[in-house]
Structure formats: structure tokens, C-alpha cells
N, C-alpha and C positions, 0 to 999 in steps of 0.2 A: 504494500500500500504506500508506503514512501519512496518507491519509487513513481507509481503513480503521479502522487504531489509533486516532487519535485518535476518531474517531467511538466506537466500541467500550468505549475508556475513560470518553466522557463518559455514555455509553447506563451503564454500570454504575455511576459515580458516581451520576448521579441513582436507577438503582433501590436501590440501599445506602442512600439518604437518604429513599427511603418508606418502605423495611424498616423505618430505625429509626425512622419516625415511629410507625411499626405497632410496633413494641418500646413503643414511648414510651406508648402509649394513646391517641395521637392519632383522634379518627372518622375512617374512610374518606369517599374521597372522594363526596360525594352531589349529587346533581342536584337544581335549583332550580326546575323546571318543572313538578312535579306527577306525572313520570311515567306508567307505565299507567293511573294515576286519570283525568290527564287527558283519555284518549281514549276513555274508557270503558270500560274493563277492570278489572277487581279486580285480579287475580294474573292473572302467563305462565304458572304451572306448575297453578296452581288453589287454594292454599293449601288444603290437608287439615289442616294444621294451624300454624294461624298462630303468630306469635314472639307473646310478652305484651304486647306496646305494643296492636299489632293487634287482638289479644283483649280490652282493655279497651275500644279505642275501638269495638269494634261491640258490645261488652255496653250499653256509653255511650249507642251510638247506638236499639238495641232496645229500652232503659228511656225513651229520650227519646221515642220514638214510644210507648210503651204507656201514657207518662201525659198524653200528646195526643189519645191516643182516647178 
């Protein structure tokens, strides 16, 4: 059973120490490998509407192509 506890307590200390990083403004944690881009996938869900980072970089990328053509 004390191992129980202890485990328990340190499982909540570290999530209380994300929380506050997430209070803090800190970015979540992200992944350095490229993700679904890498395997050839846009979006899991399909993006119907993408976040604004998103939406600039394929405005970015359809101006980059049309004055290629």
C-alpha cells in the first residue's frame, strides 16, 4: 500500500507541475518528427477548417505555385 501512495503522490506532483506550466503559457508539448506530414497525411480529422498558422502557410504555399506557373 505505500507503494501505492507514494507512487500516487508523485503521479500528481508531476501532473500539478504541467498544469502550471499550462497556467504559465508555456507551449504544449510537441513532436519533432514531422508528424502526419511525414507519412503523408495532411490532417487525422480532415481539417475543414484549419487554425491560422495552417491557413497562411497553404495561402503561402498556392501563391508560391501560381507564380511558378
Amino acid at each position: 500500500m505505500t507503494i501505492f501512495i507514494l507512487t500516487f503522490i508523485i503521479v500528481a506532483i508531476l501532473v500539478a507541475g504541467m498544469a502550471i506550466g499550462v497556467i504559465a503559457g508555456r507551449n504544449p508539448i510537441g513532436g519533432s518528427c514531422g508528424g502526419l506530414g511525414r507519412v503523408g497525411l495532411e490532417c487525422e480529422a480532415g481539417c475543414e477548417k484549419p487554425c491560422p498558422k495552417r491557413l497562411a502557410r497553404m495561402q503561402a504555399q498556392e501563391e508560391a505555385e501560381a507564380n511558378n506557373n
